[in-house]
C-alpha positions as a LaTeX table, in Angstrom:
\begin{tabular}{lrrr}
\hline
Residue & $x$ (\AA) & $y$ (\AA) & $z$ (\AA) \\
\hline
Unk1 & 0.00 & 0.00 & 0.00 \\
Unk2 & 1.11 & 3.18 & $-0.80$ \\
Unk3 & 0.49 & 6.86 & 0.90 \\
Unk4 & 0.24 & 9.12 & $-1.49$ \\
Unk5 & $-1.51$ & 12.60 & $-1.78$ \\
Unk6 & $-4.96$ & 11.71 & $-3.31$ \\
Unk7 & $-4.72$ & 15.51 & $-5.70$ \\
Unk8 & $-1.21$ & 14.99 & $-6.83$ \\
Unk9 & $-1.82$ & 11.29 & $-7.67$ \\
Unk10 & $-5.13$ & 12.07 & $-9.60$ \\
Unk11 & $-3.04$ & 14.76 & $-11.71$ \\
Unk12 & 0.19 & 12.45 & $-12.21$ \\
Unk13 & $-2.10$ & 9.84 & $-13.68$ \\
Unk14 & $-4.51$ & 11.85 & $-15.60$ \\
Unk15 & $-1.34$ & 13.30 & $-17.32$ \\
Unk16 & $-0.13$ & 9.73 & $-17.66$ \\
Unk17 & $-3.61$ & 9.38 & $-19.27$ \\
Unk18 & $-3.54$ & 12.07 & $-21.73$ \\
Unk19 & $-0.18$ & 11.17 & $-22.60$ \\
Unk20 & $-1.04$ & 7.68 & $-23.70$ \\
Unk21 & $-4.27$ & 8.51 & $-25.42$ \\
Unk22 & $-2.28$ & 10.91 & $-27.23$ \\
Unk23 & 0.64 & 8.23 & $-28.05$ \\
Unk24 & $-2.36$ & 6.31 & $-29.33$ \\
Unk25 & $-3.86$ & 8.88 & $-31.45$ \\
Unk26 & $-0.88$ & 9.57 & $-32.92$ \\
Unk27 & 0.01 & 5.77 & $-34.05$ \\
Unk28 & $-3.96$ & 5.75 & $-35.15$ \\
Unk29 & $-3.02$ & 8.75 & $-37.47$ \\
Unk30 & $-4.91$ & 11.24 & $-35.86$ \\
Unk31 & $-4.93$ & 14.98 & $-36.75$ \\
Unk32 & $-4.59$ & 17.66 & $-34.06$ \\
Unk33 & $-7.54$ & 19.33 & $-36.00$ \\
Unk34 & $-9.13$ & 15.84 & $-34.59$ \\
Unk35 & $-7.58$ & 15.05 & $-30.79$ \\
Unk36 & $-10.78$ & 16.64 & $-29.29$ \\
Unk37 & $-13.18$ & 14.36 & $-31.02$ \\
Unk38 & $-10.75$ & 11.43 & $-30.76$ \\
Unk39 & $-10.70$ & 11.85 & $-27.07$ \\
Unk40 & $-14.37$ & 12.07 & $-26.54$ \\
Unk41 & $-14.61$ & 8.75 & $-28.38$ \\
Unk42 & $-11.89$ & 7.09 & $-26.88$ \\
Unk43 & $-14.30$ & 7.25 & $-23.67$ \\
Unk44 & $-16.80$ & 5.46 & $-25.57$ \\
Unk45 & $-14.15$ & 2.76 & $-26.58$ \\
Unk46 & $-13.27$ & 2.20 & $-22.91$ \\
Unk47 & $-17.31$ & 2.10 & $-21.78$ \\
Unk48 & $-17.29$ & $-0.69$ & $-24.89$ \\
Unk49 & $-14.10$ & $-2.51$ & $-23.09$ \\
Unk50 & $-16.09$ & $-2.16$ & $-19.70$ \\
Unk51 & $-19.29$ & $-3.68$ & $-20.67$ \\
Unk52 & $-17.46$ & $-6.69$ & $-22.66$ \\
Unk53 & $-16.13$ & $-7.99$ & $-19.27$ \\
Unk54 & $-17.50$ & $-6.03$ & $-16.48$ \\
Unk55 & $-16.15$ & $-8.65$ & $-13.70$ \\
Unk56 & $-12.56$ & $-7.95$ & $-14.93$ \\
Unk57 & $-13.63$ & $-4.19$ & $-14.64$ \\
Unk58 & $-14.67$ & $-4.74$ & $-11.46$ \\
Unk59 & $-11.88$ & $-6.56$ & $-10.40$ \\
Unk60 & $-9.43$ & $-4.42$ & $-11.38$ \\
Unk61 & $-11.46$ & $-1.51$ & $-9.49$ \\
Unk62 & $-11.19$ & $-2.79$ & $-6.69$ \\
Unk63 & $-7.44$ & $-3.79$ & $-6.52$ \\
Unk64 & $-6.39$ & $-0.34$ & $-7.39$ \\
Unk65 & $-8.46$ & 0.72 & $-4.07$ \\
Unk66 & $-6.98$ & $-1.64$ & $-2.02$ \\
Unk67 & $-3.29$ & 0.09 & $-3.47$ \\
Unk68 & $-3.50$ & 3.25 & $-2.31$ \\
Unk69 & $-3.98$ & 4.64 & 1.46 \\
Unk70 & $-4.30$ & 8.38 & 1.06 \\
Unk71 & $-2.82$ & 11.23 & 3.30 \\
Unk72 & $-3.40$ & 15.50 & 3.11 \\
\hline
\end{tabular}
């Protein structure tokens, strides 16, 4: 278990995040003219992933609750 501050871990992964969505645009061939739009569906992709195997979802859920305790 790690201690961690909970508003310096959310933004350290959410730029992790963007980064890789953006990695993955880019090998996808996205445009910058297009990133917005991409991004908005590549939330629908990952509701799609979700609802093909929400156990795993689920599962995975709750071990990355049981990973962190938070402090501040």
């Amino acid at each position: 278990m790690k201690e961690v501050h909970k508003a310096d871990q959310i933004k350290m992964i959410l730029a992790l995040t963007l980064g890789n969505c953006t990695t993955l645009a880019a090998l996808e061939g996205v445009e910058s003219d297009d990133l917005q739009g991409y991004m908005v569906d590549m939330g629908e992709r990952l509701r799609i992933e979700i609802q093909a195997d929400p156990e795993r979802a689920a599962n995975k859920l709750s071990k990355a609750k049981e990973r962190y305790r938070f402090v501040g």
